[in-house]
VOMARKOL-490521 format. One record per residue (C-alpha): residue in three letters; x, z, y. Coordinates in steps of 0.5 Angstrom, whole numbers, plus 2048, in hexadecimal, padded with zeros to 3 digits. Each point is the difference from the previous one (the first is absolute). Layout:
N
AlaXZY...
! end
This chain:
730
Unk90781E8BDUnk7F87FF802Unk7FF7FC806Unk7FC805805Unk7FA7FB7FFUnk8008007F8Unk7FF808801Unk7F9800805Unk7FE7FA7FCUnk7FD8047F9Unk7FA802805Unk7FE7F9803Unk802803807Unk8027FD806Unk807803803Unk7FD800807Unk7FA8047FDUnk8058067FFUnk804801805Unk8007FD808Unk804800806Unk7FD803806Unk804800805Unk8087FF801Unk806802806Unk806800800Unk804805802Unk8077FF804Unk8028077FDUnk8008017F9Unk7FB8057FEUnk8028017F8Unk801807800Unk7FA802805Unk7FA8057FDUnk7FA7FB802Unk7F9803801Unk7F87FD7FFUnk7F9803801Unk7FA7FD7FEUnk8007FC807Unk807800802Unk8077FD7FEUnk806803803Unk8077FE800Unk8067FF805Unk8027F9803Unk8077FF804Unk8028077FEUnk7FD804805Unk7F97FE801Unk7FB8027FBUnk7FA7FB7FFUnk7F88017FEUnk7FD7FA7FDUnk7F98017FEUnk7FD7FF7FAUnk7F9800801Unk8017FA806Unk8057FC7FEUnk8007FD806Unk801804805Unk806801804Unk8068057FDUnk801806803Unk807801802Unk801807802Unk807801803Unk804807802Unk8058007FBUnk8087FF802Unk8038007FAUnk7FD7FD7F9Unk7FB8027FDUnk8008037F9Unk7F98037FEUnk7F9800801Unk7FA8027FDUnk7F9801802Unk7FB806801Unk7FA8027FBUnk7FA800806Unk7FE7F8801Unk7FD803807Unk805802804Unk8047FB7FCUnk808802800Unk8077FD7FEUnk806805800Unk8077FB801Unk8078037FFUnk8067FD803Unk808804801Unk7FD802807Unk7F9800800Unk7FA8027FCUnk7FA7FE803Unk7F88017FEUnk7FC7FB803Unk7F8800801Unk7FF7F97FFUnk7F9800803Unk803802805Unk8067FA800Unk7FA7FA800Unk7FE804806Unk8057FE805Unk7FE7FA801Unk7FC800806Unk7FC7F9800Unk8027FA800Unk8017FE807Unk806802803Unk803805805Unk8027FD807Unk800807803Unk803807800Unk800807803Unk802807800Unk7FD806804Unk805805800Unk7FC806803Unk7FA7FF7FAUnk8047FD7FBUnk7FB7FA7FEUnk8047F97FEUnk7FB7FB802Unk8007F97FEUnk7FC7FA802Unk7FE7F97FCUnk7FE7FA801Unk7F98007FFUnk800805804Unk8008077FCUnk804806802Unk8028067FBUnk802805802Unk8058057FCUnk801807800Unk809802800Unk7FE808800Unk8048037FCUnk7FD8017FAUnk7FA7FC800Unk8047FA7FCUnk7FF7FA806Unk7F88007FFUnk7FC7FC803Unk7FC802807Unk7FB7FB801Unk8007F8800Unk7FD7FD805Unk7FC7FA801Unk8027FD807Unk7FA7FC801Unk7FC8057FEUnk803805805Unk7FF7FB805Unk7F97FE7FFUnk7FF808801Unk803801806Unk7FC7FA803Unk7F98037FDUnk802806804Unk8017FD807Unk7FA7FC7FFUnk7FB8067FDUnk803805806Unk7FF7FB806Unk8077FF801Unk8027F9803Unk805800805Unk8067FC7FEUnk8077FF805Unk7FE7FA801Unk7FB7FA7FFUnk7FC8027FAUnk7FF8057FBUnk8028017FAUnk7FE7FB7FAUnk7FC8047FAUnk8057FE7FBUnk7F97FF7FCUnk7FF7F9803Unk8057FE7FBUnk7FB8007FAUnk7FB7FC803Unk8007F97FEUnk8027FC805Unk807803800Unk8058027FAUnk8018087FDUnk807801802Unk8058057FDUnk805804806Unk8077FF7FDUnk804807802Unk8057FB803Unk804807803Unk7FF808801Unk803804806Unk800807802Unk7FB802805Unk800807803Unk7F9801805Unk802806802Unk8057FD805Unk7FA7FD804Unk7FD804804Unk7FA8047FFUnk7FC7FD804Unk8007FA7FCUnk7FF8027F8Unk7FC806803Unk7FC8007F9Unk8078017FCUnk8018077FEUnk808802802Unk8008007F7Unk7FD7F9800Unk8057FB804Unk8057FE7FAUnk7FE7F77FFUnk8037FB7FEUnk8007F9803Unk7FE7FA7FBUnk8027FA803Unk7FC7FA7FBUnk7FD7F9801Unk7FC800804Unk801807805Unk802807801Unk7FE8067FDUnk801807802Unk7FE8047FAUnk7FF8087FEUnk8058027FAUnk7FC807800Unk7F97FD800Unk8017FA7FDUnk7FC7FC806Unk8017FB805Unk801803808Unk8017FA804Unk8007F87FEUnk8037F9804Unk7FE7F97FDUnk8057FC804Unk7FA7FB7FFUnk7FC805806Unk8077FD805Unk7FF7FA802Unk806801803Unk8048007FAUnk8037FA7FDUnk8008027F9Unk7FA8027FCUnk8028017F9Unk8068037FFUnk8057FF7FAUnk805806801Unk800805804Unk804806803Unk7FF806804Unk804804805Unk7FE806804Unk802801806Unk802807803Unk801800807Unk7F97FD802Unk7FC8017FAUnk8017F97FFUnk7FF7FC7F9Unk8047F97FEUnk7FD7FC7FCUnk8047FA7FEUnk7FB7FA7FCUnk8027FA7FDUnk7FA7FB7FFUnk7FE7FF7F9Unk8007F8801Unk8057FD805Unk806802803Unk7FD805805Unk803807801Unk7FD805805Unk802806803Unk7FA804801Unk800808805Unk7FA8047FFUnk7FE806802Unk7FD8047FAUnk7FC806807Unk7FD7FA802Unk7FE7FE7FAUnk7FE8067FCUnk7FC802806Unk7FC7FA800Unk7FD8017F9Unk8018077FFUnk7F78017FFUnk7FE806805Unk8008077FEUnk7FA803800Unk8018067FCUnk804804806Unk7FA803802Unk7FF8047F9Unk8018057FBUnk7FF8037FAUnk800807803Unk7FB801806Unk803801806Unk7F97FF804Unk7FA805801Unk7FA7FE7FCUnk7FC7FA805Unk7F9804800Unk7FE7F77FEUnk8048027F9Unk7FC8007FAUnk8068067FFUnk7FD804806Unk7F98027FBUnk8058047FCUnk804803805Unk7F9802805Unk7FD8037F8Unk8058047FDUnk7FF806803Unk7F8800800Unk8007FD7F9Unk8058057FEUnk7FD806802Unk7F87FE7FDUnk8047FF7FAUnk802808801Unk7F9802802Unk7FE7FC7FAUnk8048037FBUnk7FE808803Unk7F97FE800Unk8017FE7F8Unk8048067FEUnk7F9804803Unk7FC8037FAUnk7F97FC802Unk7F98027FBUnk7FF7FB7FAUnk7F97FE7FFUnk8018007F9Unk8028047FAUnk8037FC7FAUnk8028057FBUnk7FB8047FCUnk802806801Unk800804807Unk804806801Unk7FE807802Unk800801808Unk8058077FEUnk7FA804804Unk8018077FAUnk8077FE7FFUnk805804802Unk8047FE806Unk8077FD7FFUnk806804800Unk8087FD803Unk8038017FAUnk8067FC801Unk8037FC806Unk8047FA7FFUnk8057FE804Unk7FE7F9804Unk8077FE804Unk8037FF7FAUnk8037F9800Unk7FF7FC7FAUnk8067FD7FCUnk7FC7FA7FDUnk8037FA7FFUnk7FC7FD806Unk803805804Unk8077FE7FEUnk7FF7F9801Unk7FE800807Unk806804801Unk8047FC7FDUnk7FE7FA804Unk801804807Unk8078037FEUnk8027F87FEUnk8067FD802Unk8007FB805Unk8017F87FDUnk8087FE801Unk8017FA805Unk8067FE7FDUnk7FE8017F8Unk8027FB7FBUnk7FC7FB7FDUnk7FB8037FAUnk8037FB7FAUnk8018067FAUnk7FA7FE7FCUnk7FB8067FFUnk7F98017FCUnk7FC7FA7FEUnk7FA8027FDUnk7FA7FB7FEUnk7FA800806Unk7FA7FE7FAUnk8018007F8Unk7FF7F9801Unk8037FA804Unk7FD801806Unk8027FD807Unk803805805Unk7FD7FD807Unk803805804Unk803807801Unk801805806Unk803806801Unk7FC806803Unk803803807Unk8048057FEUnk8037FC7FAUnk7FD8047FAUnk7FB7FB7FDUnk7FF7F97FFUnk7FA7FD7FFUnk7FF7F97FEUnk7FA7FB7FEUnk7FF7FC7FAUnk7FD7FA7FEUnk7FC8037FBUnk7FB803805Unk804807801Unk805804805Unk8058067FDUnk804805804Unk8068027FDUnk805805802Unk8067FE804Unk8048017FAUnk7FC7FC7FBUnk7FF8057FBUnk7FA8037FEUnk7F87FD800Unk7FF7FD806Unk7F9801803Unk7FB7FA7FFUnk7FA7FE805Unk7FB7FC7FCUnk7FB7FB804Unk8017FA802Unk7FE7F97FCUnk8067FC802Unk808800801Unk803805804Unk8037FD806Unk802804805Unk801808800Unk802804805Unk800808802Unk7FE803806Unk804804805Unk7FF8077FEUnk8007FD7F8Unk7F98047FFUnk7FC7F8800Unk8037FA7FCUnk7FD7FA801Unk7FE7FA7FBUnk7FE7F9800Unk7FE7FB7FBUnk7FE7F87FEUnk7F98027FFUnk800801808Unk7FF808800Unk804804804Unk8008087FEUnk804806802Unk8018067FBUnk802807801Unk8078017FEUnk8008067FDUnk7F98007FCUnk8007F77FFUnk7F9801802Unk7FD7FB804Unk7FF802807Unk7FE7F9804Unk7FD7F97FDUnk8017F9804Unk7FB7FC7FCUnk8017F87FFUnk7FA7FF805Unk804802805Unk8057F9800Unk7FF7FA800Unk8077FE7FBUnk8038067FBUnk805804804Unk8077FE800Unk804806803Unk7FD807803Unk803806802Unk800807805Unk8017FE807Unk801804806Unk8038067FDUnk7F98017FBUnk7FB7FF806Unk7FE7F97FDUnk8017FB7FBUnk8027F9800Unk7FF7FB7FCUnk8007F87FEUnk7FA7FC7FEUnk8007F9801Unk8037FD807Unk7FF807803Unk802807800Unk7FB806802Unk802806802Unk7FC8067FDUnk7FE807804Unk7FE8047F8Unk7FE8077FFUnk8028037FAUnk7FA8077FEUnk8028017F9Unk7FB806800Unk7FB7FE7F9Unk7F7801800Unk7FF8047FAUnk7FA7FC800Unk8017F9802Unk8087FF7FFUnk8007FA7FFUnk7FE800807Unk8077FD804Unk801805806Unk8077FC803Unk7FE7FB804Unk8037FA804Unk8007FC807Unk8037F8802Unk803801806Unk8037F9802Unk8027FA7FBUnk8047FB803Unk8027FA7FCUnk8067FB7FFUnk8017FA805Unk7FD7FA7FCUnk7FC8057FCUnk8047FF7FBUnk8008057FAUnk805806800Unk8048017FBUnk804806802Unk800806805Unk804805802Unk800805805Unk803808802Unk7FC8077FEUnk805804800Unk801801808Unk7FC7FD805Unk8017F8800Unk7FA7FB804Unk8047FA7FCUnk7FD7FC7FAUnk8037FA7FCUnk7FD7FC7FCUnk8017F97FCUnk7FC7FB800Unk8007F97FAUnk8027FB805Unk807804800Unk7FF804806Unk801808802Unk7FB801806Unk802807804Unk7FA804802Unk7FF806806Unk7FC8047FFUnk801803806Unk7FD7FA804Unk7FC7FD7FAUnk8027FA7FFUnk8067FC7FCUnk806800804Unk8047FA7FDUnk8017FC7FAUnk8067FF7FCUnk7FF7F97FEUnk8047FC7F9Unk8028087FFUnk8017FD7F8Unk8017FA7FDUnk7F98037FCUnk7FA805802Unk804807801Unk7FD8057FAUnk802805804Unk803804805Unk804806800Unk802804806Unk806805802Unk7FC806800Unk8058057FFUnk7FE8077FDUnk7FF807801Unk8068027FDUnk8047FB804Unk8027FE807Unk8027F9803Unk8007FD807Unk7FA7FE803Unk8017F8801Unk8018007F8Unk7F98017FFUnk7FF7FA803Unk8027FC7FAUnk7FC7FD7FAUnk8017FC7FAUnk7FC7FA7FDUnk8017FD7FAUnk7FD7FA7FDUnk8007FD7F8Unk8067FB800Unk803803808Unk8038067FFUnk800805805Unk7FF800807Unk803806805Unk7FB800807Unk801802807Unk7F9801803Unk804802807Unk8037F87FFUnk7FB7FD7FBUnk8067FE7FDUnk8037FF7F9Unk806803800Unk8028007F9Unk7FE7FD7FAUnk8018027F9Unk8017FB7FAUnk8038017F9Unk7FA8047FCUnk7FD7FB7FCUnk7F77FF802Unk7FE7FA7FEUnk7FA8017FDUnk7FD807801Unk7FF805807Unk8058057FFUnk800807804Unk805803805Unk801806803Unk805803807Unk8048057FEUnk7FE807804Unk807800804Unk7FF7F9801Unk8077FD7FFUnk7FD7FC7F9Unk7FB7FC7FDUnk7FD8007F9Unk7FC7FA7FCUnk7FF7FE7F9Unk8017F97FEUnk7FD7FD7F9Unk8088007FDUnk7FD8077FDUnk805804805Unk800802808Unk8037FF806Unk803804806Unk8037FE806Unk804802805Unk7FC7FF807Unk8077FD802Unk8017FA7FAUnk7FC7FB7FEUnk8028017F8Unk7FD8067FDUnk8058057FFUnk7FD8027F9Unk7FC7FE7FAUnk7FD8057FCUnk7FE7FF7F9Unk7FD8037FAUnk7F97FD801Unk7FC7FD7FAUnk7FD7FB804Unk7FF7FD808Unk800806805Unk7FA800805Unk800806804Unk806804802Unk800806805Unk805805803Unk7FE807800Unk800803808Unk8038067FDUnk8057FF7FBUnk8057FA7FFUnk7FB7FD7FAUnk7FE7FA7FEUnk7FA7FE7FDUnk7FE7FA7FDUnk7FA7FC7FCUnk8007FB7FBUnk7FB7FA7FEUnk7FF8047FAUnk7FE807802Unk807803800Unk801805805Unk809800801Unk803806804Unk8077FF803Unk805805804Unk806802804Unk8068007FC
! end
């Protein structure tokens, strides 16, 4: 019989050119009988009996992957045909389980380990604390399959919070000194220091007494205690933020500065909270009383937004730039009568322009009354019967379900074209957008049919918006134009030319139910007072009749530019929003003139915009509710505003923006808020859930606007390359 060397030695090769052993394990069950399985990057096979394994062939080197789950011997497995997700299927006498192995080297956290956990029953969140000072937070909804919430850097938050204290003024401390910023500790005469979540504990402020946290909501009152290494920290689960913070190195009366372990126990007869320390170097153990009234009221910042409301509830000052609308409404609207009576006059032309005159009709025969037509007829025309339809509309259900069946989705230019932004009109039954390719378009509310094209601008379309009557839509661009176009005819009624500002025009829109116009350039906004006269010369119709007026203009503290604007047209309302780059959002009254508060660290980066709680025609919600706002910031998620507080009262995170402004939306009965997200879906949240509620998918690419229609429960949303996707109630 041939030695194995003399068979491979005819082609002068090397047996260790042939065939190499990569990797070897040994089992403590025998696997003889067992179907094995290998992709193109994976190798799977079962170790112990009950464990299946994954070695990588790409990376030899890495860690395996264990994955456990079955109770009895596994005996099969085999993988999916799609490398992204890539999938195993293992079978056993108890189970057959799929696995997404994406998923699986996904659960490990991070390196540092877990020293703390924590479960809030009443919003079923699980919160787990590290040793660098990180939180996750984790949804146990059912159905939502344990995902994260957020993750929270605890040093961050607290060189925040810090900030705030410091910007608003507040300095007033229990004791001998203030708060230090938590910034100090990057300078360079000392060491950046993590915060190790040594404990986390319940803590429940509505148990205080309302004189003391007087600036949290009944809603917003759910904390948690971190005990760490160097204080206390009484954190927001809905926000996301830290309320009231106690360095013990602040106390010259306590003995240990930098704790080791921690643990924390409320006190329920007095309101009381023990804190039992044990000194991170040396045999020290204290025992600490707090009272968490005193020390949130102490650092709490002074509501300054308890004076106002998006709804007026004052009369016009006569010192307002809003009393000019007021005192010339009806002297402007009876002119405006008068002039269109003295238009439908017949007046003497000067000229004659045609070649052929006709006869007087002197030697003709009088005219006789041959027919009389009936004129009371109503017509039954389409537009009739559309102004109809819109009055007899039903009202928009509050306790509707979400729109999440996929609807029409139609192509908003032949090609890749940039949707920047989308709004439906009043009544819900068009939806205009702007494009980047220099074009706005109008659609029915359906998205079927040829949409409506006003063609003119020379730059992106950022901002569009209806009038409160839907008879005007405006428009504004880069090329730092703004124009106002009839809706019915798509012909321009009103040019604002680029002479008129100093800086392109970041957002615009009708104010003051139609009686001005608001706009954003640079540092400032300007109020318009405008007239629309759509009334052509024959001889000089290039000739623009409608007119414009500044009224006021009022700029940012710090004079630092706008990059979104926001403010009520559909009922009266003396509050404008505005954000500025240095990460602010500035409350203006128009009623007395003036900015009325700032908001400041509103984001981790410039707001790109802000979306109120309008509400909607169709629709009715409590008058507190229209006091709400969202912010949104690339990298930050969403923001839920109090403007009575100043407050943020919910923070949304879990929709990927890490690189693009996405758009968002309020829906019109105010219980759900939509954005887009660059994962090519959108998300919906419930008002009462940091995580959305849910993802919608079916988009070709990153969604940059979204819109609820205020009439019907529809969605609607734009995407990076020009498609326009419609979504609907089950």
């Amino acid at each position: 019989m041939e030695n194995p060397q003399d068979i491979f030695s005819s082609n002068g090769g090397c047996l260790s050119d042939i065939v190499i052993e990569k990797y070897l394990v040994e089992s403590k069950e025998s696997v003889s009988h067992v179907q094995l399985a290998c992709s193109m990057q994976d190798c799977a096979f079962p170790l112990d009996g009950t464990e299946l394994c994954i070695w990588n062939t790409k990376d030899p080197s890495r860690q395996l992957l264990i994955l456990r789950g079955h109770h009895q011997p596994i005996t099969a497995m085999a993988f999916g045909n799609k490398v992204n997700p890539l999938l195993i299927c293992s079978a056993s006498l108890d189970y057959v389980i799929m696995w997404n192995l994406d998923e699986c080297r996904e659960k490990v956290l991070q390196a540092y380990p877990l020293l703390s956990l924590f479960i809030d029953a009443e919003s079923r969140q699980l919160v787990t604390g590290c040793a660098d000072g990180q939180l996750w937070i984790f949804s146990l909804m059912d159905g939502h399959h344990y995902r994260r919430v957020a993750r929270v850097d605890l040093r961050k938050k607290t060189e925040t919070f810090s900030t705030r204290r410091v910007k608003s003024g507040l300095c007033s401390q229990p004791e001998e000194s203030q708060l230090p910023s938590t910034s100090a500790l990057g300078k360079g005469e000392q060491v950046e220091v993590t915060f190790p979540v040594l404990r986390l504990a319940p803590c429940d402020l509505s148990l205080i007494p309302n004189s003391a946290c007087g600036c949290l909501s009944s809603e917003n009152t759910r904390c948690v205690w971190i005990g760490s290494s160097v204080g206390l920290f009484v954190f927001n689960l809905a926000n996301l933020e830290v309320e009231a913070a106690l360095y013990y190195k602040d106390f010259q009366s306590l003995s240990i500065l930098l704790a080791g372990s921690c643990a924390l126990r409320n006190r329920t007869a007095d309101q009381k909270v023990l804190c039992l320390l044990a000194s991170l170097f040396g045999g020290k153990i204290a025992v600490l009383e707090i009272n968490p009234a005193a020390l949130v009221t102490a650092q709490q910042c002074p509501s300054m937004g308890q004076s106002l409301s998006v709804p007026a509830s004052s009369c016009v000052l006569p010192t307002s730039p809003l009393y000019l609308g007021i005192a010339k409404e009806k002297s402007t609207k009876a002119a405006s009568e008068q002039r269109c009576a003295a238009r439908n006059v017949m007046k003497d032309q000067r000229l004659v322009f045609h070649s052929k005159v006709r006869s007087s009709g002197y030697a003709s025969a009088p005219h006789v009354t041959m027919f009389s037509p009936k004129t009371n007829i109503k017509s039954e025309g389409k537009g009739s019967s559309r102004s109809r339809s819109s009055c007899a509309r039903e009202a928009y259900p509050v306790e509707c379900a979400v729109p999440t069946k996929p609807g029409p989705q139609v192509a908003a230019a032949p090609t890749c074209t940039r949707v920047c932004c989308i709004q439906y009109s009043g009544d819900g039954q068009w939806l205009a957008c702007g494009l980047a390719n220099h074009l706005s378009l109008v659609f029915d509310a359906s998205l079927t049919g040829t949409p409506a094209v006003f063609s003119g601008h020379d730059g992106a379309v950022n901002a569009v918006c209806w009038s409160q009557d839907r008879r005007w839509l405006l428009s504004a661009a880069r090329d730092g134009t703004l124009r106002v176009w009839s809706a019915r005819g798509a012909e321009l009624a009103l040019l604002l030319g680029k002479d008129m500002f100093s800086k392109p025009i970041q957002s615009a829109q009708f104010y003051y139910i139609d009686a001005f116009i608001l706009l954003s350039s640079g540092p400032e906004f300007q109020l318009l007072r405008y007239h629309i006269d759509t009334c052509k010369d024959e001889i000089k119709r290039y000739k623009q009749k409608s007119k414009s007026k500044l009224i006021c203009r009022l700029s940012t503290t710090g004079a630092v530019d706008m990059t979104s604007l926001s403010a009520v047209n559909d009922f009266y309302s003396h509050i404008v929003l505005a954000a500025g780059r240095n990460r602010t959002v500035e409350v203006f009254d128009l009623n007395a003139g003036c900015s009325a508060a700032v908001i400041v660290e509103a984001h981790s980066r410039p707001v790109h915009q802000i979306c109120q709680n309008k509400g909607s025609s169709f629709t009715t919600q409590q008058p507190q509710a229209y006091n709400l706002f969202l912010t949104t910031a690339v990298g930050d998620g969403m923001r839920l505003w109090d403007l009575r507080t100043l407050r943020c009262e919910r923070h949304f995170e879990g929709h990927p923006t890490r690189g693009y402004p996405c758009g968002i939306a309020f829906s019109p009965c105010g219980r759900f808020a939509a954005c887009g997200a660059e994962d090519r879906h959108a998300y919906v949240y419930e008002m009462g859930s940091s995580t959305f509620s849910h993802r919608l998918a079916g988009h070709t690419d990153t969604v940059t606007g979204v819109a609820f229609n205020p009439s019907a429960p529809q969605l609607a949303t734009a995407t990076l390359d020009g498609k326009l996707q419609l979504f609907l109630a089950e």
